[in-house]
DOROMAR-66196 format. One line per 4 residues: number of its first residue (from 1); their letters; for each residue x negated, y negated, z negated of N, C-alpha, C. Coordinates in nm, 4 decimals, padded with zeros to 6 digits. Example, Ala and Ser with C-alpha at 12.3 -4.5 7.8 and 13.67 -1.06 7.14 Angstrom:
<pts>
1> as> -01.3190/00.5690/-00.7800/-01.2300/00.4500/-00.7800/-01.3200/00.3300/-00.7800; -01.2850/00.2250/-00.7080/-01.3670/00.1060/-00.7140/-01.2900/-00.0030/-00.7870
</pts>
This chain:
<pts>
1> xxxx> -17.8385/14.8780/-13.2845/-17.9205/14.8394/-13.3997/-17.8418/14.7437/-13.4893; -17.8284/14.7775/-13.6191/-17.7418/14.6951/-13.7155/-17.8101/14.5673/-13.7480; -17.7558/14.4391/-13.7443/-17.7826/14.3078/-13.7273/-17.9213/14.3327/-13.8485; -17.9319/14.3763/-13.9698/-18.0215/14.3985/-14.0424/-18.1556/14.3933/-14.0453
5> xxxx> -18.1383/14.5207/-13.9298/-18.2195/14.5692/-13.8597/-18.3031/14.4768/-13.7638; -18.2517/14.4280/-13.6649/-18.2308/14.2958/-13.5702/-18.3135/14.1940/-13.6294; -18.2986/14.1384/-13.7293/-18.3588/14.0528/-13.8289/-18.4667/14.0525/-13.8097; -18.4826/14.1964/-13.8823/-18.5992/14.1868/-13.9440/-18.7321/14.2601/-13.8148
9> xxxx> -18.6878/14.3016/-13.7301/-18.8047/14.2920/-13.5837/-18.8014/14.1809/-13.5310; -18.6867/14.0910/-13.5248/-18.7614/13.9558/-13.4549/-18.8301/13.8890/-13.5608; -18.7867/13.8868/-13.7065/-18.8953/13.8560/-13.7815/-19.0541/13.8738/-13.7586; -19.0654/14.0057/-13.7536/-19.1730/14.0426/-13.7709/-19.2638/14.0344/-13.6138
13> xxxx> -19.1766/14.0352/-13.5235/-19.2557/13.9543/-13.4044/-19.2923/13.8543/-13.3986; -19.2187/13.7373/-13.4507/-19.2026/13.6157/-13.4769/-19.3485/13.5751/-13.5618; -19.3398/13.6649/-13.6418/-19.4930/13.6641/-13.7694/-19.6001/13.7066/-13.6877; -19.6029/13.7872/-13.6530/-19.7029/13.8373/-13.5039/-19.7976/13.6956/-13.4519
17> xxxx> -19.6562/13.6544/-13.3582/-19.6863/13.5430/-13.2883/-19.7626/13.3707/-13.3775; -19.6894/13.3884/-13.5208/-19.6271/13.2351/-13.5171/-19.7662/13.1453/-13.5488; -19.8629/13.1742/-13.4826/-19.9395/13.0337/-13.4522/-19.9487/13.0049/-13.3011; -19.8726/13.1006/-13.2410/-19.9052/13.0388/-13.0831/-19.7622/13.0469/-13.0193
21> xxxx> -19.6667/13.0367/-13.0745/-19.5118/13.0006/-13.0068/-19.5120/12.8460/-13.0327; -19.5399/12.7981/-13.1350/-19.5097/12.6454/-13.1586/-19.5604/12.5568/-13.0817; -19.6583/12.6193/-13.0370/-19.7289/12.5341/-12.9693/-19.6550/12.4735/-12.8223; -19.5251/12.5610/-12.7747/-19.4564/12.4929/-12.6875/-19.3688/12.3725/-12.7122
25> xxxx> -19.3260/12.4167/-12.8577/-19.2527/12.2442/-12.8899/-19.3324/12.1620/-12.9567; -19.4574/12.2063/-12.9361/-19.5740/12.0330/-12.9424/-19.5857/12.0094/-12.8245; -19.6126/12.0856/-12.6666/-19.5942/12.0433/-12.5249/-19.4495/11.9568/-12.5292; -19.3624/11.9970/-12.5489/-19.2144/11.9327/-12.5298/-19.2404/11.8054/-12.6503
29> xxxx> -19.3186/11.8128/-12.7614/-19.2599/11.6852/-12.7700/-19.3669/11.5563/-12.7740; -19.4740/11.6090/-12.6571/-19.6065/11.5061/-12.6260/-19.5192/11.4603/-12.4864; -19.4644/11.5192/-12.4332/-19.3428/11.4791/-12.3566/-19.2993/11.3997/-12.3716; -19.2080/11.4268/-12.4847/-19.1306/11.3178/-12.5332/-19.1693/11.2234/-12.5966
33> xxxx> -19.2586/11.2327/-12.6186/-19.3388/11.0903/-12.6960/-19.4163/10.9994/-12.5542; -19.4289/11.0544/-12.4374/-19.5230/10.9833/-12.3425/-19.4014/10.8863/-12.2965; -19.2793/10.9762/-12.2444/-19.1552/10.9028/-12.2376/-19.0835/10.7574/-12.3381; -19.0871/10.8373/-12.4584/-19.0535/10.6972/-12.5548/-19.1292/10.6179/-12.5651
37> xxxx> -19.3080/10.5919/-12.5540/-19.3834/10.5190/-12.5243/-19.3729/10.4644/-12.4272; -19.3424/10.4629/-12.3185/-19.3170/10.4054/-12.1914/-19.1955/10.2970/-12.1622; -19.1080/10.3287/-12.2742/-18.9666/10.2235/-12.3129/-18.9870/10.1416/-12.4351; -19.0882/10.1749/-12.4925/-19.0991/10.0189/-12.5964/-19.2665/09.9475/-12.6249
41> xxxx> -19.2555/09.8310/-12.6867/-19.3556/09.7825/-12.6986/-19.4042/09.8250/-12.8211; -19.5651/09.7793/-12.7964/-19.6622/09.8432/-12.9434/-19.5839/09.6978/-13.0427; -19.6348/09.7210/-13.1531/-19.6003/09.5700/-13.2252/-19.6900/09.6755/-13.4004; -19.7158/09.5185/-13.4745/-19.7347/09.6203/-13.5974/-19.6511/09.7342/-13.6955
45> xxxx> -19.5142/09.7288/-13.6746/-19.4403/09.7915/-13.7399/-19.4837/09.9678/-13.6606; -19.5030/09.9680/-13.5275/-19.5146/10.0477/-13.4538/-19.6634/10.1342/-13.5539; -19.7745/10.0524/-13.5489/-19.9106/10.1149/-13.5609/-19.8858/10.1418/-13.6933; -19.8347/10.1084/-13.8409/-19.7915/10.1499/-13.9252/-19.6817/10.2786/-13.9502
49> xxxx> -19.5821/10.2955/-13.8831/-19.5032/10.4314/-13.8523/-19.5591/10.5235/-13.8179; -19.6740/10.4917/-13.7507/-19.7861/10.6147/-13.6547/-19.8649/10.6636/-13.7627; -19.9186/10.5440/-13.8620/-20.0064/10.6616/-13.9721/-19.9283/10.7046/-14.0824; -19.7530/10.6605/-14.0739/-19.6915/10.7186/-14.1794/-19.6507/10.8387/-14.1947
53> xxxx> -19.6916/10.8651/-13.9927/-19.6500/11.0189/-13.9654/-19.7529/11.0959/-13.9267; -19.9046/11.0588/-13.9885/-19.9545/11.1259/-14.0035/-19.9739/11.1433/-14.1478; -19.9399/11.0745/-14.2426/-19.9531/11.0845/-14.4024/-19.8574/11.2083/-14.4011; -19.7439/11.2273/-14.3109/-19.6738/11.3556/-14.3325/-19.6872/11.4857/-14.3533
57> xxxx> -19.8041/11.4679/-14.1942/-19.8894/11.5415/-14.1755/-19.9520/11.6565/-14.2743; -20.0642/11.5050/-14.3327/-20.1402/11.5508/-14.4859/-20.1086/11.5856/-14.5209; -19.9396/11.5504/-14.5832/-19.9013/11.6214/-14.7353/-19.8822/11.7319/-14.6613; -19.8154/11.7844/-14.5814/-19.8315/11.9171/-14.5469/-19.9386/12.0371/-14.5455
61> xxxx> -20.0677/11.9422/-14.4715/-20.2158/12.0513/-14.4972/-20.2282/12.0154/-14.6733; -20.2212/11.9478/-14.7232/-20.2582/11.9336/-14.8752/-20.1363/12.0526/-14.9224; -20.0743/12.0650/-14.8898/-19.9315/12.1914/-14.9681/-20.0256/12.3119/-14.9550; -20.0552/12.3419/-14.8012/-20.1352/12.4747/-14.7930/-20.2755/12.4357/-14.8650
65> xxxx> -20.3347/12.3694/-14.8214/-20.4791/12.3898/-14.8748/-20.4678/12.4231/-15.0347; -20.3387/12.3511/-15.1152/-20.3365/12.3623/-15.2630/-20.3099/12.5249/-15.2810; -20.1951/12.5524/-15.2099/-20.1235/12.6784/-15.2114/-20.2363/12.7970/-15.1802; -20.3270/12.8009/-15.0639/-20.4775/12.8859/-15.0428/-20.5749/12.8991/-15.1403
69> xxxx> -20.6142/12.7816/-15.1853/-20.6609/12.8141/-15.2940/-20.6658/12.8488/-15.4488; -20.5789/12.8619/-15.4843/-20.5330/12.9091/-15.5958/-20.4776/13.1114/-15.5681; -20.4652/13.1268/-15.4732/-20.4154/13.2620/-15.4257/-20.5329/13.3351/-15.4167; -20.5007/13.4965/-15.5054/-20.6366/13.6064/-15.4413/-20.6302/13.6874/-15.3420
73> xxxx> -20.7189/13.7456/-15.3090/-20.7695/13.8039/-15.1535/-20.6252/13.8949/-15.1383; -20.6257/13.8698/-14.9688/-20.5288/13.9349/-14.9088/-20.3723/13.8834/-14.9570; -20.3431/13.7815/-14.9861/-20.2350/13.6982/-14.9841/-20.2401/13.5516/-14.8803; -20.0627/13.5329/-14.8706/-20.1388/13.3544/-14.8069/-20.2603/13.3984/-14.6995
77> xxxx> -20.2562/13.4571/-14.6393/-20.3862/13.4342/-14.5043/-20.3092/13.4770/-14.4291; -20.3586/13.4818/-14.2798/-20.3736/13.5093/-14.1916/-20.3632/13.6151/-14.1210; -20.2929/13.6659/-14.1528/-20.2706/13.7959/-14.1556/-20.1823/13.8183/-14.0042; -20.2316/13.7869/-13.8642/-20.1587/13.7657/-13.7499/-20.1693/13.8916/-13.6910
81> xxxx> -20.3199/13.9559/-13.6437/-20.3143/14.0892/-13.6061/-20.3096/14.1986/-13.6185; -20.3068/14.2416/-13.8295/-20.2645/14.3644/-13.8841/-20.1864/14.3323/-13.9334; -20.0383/14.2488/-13.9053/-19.9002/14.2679/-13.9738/-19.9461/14.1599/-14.1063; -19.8243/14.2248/-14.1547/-19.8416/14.1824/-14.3415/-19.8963/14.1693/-14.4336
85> xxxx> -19.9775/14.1264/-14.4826/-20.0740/14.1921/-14.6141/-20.0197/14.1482/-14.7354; -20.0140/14.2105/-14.8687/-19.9801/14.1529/-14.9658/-20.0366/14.2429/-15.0642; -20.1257/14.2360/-15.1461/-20.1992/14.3340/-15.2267/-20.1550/14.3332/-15.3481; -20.1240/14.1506/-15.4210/-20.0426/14.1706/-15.4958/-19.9453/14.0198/-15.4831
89> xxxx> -19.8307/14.0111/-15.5568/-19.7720/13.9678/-15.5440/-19.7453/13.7933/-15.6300; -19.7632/13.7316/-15.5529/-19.8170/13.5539/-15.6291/-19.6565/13.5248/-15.6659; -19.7096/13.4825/-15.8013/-19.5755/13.4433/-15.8936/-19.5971/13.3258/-15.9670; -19.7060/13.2648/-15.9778/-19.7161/13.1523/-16.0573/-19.7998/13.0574/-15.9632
93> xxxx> -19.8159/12.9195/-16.0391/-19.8516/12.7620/-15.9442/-19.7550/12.7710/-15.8634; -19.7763/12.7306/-15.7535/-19.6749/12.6686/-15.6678/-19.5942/12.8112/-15.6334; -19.6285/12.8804/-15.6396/-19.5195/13.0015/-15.5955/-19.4371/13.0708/-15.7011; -19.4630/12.9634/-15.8306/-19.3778/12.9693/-15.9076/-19.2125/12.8586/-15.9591
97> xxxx> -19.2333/12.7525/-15.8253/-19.1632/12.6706/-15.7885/-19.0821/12.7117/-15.6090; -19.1746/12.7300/-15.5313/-19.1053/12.7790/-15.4213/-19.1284/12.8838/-15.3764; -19.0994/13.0252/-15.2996/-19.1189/13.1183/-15.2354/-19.1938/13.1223/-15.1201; -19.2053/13.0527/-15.0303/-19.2708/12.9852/-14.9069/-19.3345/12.8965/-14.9052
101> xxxx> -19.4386/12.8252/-14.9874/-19.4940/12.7212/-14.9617/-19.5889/12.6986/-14.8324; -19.6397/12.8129/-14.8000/-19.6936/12.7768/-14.6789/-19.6270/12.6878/-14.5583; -19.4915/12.7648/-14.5637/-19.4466/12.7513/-14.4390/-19.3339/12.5796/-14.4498; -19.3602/12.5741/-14.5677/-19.3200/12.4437/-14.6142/-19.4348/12.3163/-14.5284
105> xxxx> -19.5636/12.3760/-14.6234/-19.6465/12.3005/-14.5609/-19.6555/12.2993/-14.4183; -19.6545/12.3758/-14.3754/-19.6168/12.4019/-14.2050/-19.5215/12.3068/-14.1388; -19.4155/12.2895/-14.2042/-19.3129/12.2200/-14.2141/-19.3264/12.0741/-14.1594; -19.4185/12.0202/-14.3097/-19.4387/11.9089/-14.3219/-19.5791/11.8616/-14.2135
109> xxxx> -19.6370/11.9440/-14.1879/-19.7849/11.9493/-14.0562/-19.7078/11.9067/-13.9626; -19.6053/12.0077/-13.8647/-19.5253/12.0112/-13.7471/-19.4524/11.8797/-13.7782; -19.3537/11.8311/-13.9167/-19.2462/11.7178/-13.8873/-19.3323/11.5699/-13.8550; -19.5062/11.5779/-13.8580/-19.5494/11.4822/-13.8592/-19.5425/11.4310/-13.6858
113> xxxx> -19.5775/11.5152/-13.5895/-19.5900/11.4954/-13.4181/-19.4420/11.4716/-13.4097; -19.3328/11.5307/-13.4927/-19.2256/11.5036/-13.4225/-19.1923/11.3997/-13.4440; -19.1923/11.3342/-13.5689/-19.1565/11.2289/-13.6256/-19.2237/11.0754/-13.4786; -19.3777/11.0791/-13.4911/-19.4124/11.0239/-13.3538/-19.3597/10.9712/-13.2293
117> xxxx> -19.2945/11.0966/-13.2322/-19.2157/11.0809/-13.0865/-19.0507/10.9121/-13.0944; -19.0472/10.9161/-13.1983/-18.9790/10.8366/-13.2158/-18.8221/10.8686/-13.1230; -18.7571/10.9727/-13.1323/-18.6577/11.0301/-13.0828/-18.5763/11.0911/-13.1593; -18.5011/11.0492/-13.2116/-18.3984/11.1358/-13.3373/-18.3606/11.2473/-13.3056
121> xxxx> -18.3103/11.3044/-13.1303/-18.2553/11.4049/-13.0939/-18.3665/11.5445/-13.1173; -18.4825/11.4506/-13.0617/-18.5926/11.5673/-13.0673/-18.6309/11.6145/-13.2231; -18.6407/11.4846/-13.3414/-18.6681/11.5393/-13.4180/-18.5322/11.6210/-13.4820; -18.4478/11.5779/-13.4630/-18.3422/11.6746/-13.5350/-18.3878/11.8319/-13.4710
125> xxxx> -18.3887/11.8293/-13.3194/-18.3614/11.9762/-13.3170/-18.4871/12.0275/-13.2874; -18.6360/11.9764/-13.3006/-18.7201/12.0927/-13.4327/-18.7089/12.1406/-13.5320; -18.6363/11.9971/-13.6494/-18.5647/12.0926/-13.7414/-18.4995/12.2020/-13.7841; -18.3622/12.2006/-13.6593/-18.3535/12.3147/-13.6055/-18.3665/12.4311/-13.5909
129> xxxx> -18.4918/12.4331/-13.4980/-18.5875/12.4941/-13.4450/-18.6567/12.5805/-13.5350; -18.7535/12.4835/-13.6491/-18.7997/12.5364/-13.7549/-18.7099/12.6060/-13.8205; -18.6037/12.5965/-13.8687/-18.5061/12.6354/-13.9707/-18.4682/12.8170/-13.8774; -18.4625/12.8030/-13.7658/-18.4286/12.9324/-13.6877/-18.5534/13.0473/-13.6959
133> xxxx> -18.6360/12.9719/-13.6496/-18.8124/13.0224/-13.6201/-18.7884/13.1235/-13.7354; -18.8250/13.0177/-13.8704/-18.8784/13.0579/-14.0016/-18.8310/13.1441/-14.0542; -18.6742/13.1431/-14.0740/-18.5520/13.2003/-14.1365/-18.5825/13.3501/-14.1075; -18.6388/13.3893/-13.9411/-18.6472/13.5219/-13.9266/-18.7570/13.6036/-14.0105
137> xxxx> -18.8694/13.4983/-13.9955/-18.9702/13.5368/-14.0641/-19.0162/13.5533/-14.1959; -18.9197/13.4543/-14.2759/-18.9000/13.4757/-14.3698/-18.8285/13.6061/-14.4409; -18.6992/13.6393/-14.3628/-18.6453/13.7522/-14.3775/-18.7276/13.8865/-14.3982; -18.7887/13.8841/-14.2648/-18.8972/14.0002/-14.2641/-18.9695/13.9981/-14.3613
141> xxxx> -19.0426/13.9043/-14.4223/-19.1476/13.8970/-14.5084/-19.1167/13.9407/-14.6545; -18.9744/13.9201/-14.6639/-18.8655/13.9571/-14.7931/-18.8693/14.0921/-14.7777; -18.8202/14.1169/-14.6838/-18.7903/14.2758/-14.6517/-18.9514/14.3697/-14.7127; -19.0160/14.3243/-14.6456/-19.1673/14.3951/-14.6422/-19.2019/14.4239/-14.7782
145> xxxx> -19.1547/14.2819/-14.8558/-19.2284/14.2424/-15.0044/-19.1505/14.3109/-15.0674; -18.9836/14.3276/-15.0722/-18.9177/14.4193/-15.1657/-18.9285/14.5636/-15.1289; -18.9622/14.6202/-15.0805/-19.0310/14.7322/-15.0288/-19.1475/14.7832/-15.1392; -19.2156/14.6579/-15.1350/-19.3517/14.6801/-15.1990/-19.4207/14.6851/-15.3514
149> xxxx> -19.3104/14.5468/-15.3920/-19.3097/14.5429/-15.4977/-19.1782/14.5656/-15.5681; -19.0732/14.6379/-15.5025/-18.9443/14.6732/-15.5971/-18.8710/14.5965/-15.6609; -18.8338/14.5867/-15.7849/-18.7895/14.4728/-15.8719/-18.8592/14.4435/-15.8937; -18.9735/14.4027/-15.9561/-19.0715/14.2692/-15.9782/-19.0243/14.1868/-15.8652
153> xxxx> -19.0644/14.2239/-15.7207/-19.0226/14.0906/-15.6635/-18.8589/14.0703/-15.6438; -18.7859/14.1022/-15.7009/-18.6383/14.0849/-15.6463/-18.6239/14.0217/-15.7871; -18.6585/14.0220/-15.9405/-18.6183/13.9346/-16.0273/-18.6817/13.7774/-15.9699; -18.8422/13.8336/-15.9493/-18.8864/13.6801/-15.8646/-18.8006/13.5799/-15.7759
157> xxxx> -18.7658/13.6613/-15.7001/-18.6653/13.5911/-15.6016/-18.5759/13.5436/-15.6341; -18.5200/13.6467/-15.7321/-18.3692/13.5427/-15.8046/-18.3565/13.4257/-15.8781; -18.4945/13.3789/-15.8962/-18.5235/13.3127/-15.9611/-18.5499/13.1579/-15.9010; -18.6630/13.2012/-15.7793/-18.7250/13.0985/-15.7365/-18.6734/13.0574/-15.6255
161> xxxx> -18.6305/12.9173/-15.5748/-18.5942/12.8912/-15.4644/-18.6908/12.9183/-15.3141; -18.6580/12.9562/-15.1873/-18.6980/12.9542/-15.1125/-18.8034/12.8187/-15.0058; -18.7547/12.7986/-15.0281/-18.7752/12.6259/-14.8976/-18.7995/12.4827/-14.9923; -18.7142/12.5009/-15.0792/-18.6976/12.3621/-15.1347/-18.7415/12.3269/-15.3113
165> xxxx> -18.8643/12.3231/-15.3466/-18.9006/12.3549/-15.4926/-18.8464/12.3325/-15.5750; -18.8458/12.3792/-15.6802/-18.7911/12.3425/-15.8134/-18.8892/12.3193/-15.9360; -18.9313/12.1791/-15.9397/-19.0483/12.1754/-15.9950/-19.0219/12.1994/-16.1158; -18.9356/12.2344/-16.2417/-18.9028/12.2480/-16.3578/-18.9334/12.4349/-16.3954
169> xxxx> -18.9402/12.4728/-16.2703/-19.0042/12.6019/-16.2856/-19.1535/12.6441/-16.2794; -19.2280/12.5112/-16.2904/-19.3705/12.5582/-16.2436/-19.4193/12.6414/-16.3903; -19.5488/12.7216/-16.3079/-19.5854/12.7785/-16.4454/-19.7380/12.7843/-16.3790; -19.8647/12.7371/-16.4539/-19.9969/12.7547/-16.4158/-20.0273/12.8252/-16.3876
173> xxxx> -20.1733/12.8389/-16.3095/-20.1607/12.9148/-16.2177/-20.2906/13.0225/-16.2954; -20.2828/13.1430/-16.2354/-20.3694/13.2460/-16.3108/-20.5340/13.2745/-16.2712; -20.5623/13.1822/-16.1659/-20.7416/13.1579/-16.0973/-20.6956/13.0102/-16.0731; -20.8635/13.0219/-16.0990/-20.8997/12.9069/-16.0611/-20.9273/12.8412/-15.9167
177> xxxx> -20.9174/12.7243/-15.8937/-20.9077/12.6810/-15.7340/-21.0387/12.7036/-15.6905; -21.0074/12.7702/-15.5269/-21.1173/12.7724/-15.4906/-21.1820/12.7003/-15.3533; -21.2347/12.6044/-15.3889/-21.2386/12.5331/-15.2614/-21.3134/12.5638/-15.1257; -21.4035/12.6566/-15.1917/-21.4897/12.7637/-15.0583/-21.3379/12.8293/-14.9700
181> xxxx> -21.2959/12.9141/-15.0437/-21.1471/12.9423/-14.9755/-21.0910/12.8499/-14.8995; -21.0669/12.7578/-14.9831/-20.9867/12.6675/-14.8607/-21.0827/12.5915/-14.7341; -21.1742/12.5601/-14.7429/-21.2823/12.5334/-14.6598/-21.3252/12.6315/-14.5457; -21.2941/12.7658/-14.5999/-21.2955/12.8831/-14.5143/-21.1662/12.9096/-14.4219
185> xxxx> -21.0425/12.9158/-14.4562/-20.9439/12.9240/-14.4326/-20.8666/12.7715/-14.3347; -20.9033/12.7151/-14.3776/-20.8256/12.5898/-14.3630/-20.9237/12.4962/-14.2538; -21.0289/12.4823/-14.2183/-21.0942/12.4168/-14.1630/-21.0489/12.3822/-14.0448; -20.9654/12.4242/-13.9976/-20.8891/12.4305/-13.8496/-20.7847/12.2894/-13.7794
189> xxxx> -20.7172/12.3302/-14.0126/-20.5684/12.2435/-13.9537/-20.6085/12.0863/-13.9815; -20.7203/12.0290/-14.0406/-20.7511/11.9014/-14.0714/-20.8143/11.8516/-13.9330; -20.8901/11.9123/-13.8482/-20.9163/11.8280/-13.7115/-20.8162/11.8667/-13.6151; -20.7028/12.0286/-13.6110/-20.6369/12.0065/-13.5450/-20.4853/11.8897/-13.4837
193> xxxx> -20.5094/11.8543/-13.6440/-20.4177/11.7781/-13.6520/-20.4163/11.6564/-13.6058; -20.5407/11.5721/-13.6554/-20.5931/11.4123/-13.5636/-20.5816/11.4559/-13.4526; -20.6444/11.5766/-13.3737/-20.6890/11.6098/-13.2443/-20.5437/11.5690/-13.1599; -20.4188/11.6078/-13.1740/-20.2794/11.6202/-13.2127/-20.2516/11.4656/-13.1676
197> xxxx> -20.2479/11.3961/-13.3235/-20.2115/11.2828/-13.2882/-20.2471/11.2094/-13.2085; -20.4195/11.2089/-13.2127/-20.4875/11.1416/-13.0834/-20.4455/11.1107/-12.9398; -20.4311/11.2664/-12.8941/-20.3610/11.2942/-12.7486/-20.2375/11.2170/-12.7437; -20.1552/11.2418/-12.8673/-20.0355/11.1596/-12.8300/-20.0457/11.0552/-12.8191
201> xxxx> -20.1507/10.9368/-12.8935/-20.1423/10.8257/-12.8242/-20.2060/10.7877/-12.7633; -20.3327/10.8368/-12.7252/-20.3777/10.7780/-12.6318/-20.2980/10.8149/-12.4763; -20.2448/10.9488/-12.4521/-20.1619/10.9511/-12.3233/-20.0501/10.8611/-12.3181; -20.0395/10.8583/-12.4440/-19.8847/10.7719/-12.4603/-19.9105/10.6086/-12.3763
205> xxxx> -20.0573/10.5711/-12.4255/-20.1050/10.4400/-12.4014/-20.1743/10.4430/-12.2470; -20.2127/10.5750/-12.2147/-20.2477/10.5711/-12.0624/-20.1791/10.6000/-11.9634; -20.0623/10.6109/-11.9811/-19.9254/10.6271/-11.9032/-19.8447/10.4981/-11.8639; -19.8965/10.3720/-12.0112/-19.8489/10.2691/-12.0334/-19.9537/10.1500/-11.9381
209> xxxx> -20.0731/10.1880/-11.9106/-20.1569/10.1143/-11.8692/-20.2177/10.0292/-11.9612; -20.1964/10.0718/-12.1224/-20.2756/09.9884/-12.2254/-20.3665/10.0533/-12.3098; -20.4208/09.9370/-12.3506/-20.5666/10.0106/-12.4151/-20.5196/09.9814/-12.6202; -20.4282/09.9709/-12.6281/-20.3725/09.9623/-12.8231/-20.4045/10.0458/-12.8526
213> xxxx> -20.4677/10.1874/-12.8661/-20.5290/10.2997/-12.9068/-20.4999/10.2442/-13.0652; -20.4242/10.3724/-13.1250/-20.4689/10.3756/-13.2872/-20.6223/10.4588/-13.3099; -20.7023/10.3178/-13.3451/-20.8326/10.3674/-13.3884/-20.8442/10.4699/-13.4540; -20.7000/10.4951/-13.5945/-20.7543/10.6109/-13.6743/-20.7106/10.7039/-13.6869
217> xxxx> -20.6767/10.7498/-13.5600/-20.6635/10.8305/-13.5129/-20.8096/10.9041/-13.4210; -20.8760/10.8279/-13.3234/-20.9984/10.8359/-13.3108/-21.1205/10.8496/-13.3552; -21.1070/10.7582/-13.5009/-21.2125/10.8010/-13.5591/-21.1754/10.9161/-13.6125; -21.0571/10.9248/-13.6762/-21.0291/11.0369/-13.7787/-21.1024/11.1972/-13.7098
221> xxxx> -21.0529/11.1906/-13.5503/-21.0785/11.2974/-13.5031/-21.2087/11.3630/-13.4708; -21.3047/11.2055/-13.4326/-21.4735/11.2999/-13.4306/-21.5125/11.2931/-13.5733; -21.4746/11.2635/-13.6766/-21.5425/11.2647/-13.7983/-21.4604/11.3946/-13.8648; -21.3696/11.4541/-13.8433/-21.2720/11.5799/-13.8696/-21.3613/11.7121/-13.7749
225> xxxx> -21.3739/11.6140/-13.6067/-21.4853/11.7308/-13.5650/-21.5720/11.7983/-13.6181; -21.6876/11.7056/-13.6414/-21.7768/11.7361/-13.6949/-21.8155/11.8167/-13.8033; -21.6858/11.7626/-13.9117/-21.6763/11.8493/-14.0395/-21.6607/11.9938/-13.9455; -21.5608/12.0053/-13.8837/-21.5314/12.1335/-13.8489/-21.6598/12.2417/-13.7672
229> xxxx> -21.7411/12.1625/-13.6856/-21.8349/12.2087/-13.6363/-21.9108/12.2613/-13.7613; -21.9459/12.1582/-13.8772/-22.0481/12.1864/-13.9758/-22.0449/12.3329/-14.0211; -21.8641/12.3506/-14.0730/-21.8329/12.4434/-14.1386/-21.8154/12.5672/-14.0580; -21.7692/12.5776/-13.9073/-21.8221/12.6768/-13.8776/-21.9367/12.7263/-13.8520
233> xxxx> -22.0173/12.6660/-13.8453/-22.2024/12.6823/-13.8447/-22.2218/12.7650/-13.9443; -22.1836/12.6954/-14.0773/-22.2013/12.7268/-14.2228/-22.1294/12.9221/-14.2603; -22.0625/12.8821/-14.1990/-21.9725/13.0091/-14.2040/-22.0484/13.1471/-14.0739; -22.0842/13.0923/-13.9885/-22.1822/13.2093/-13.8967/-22.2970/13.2149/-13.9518
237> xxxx> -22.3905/13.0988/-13.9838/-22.5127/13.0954/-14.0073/-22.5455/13.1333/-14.1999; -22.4383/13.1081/-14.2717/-22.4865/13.0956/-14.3871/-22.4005/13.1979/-14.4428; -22.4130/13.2501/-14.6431/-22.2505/13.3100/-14.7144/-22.1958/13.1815/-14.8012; -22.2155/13.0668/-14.7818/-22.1603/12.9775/-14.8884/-22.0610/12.9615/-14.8657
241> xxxx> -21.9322/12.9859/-14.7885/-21.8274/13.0247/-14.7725/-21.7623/13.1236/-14.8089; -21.8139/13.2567/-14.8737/-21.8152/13.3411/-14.8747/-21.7466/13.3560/-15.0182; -21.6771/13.4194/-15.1067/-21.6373/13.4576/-15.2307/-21.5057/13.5562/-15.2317; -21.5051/13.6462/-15.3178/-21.4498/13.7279/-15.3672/-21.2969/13.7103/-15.3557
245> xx> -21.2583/13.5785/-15.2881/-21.1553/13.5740/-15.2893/-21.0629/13.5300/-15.1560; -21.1549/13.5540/-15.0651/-21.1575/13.4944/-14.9025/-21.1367/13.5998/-14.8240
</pts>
């Protein structure tokens, strides 16, 4: 099979999978964070670094949540157990600055737990990690899209950077935001994420035999619950989630 070729099936396995492979280098690095907790003391500089890496976090779900809602049906989703979808092809707002913003935001979600760990080795080689992961999937996703859309998307591409924006290229976006969409879509990654940090410190702190718990992290997480409970209720029980573009 010509390396090409190669690519673009582990790509597309890779896309298959990619909400439940990562999840081993968040095991490896609650690891490594129980460990580096165990060799230093709390102090305030400490409890300040902890919510700076969850502000990372944010900007990351804020990239997708911006990037979801502005996108129409059958783009940007979820698309894990029928392959690919792309109905048509997003060229303006933020995907008129980067090619991937999702996985940017993804990026910036994941560099927040690593950052935590307070381990340079570990966070370098998620970086890594990410940069390997993505690269395949990205490939594939290129492949699929020039397939689909021909030159339209191959002038796109030549244009727009991949990974790293170029904000001098933005161009507004053609719908309007929809926040039912993102409320629909997105409800997941805002409590999964406290849920996340939480574990890390509180094991971090019960390994240590101390009770320094970052509160906001705790609160953040039953008040993130709850939202999340609400909205899936809302979403079985009700259509106000529901729009033309979900």
């Amino acid at each position: 099979m010509a390396l090409k070729e190669e690519l673009e099936k582990q790509g597309s396995w890779l896309f298959k999978y990619r909400s439940v492979l990562p999840v081993g280098i968040l095991v490896i690095g609650l690891i490594v964070s129980v460990q580096t907790s165990l060799m230093k003391t709390a102090s305030n500089c400490t409890f300040y670094y902890e919510l700076s890496c969850l502000w990372v976090s944010l900007l990351g779900l804020g990239i997708r949540a911006y990037t979801v809602g502005y996108t129409p049906k059958n783009t940007s989703g979820r698309n894990t157990s029928e392959g690919q979808v792309a109905d048509t092809l997003n060229t303006t707002g933020i995907y008129s600055i980067v090619r991937n913003p999702l996985y940017l935001g993804n990026f910036f979600m994941w560099l927040g737990p690593a950052m935590f760990t307070e381990n340079l080795w570990f966070i370098v080689a998620f970086i890594l990690f990410y940069w390997i992961y993505y690269e395949r999937i990205i490939y594939a996703e290129e492949q699929f899209l020039e397939k689909k859309f021909g030159k339209k998307y191959r002038i796109w591409a030549s244009k727009v950077p991949v990974f790293i924006p170029n904000l001098k290229l933005f161009i507004k976006n053609k719908l309007p935001f929809s926040i039912r969409k993102v409320l629909k879509k997105e409800k997941n990654g805002l409590f999964a994420m406290f849920l996340v940090f939480m574990v890390f410190d509180l094991l971090g702190e019960w390994m240590k035999n101390h009770s320094d718990y970052n509160l906001w992290f705790i609160y953040g997480t039953v008040v993130t619950m709850f939202i999340y409970i609400i909205l899936k209720i809302m979403k079985m029980k009700t259509t106000y989630l529901e729009n033309e573009r979900s």
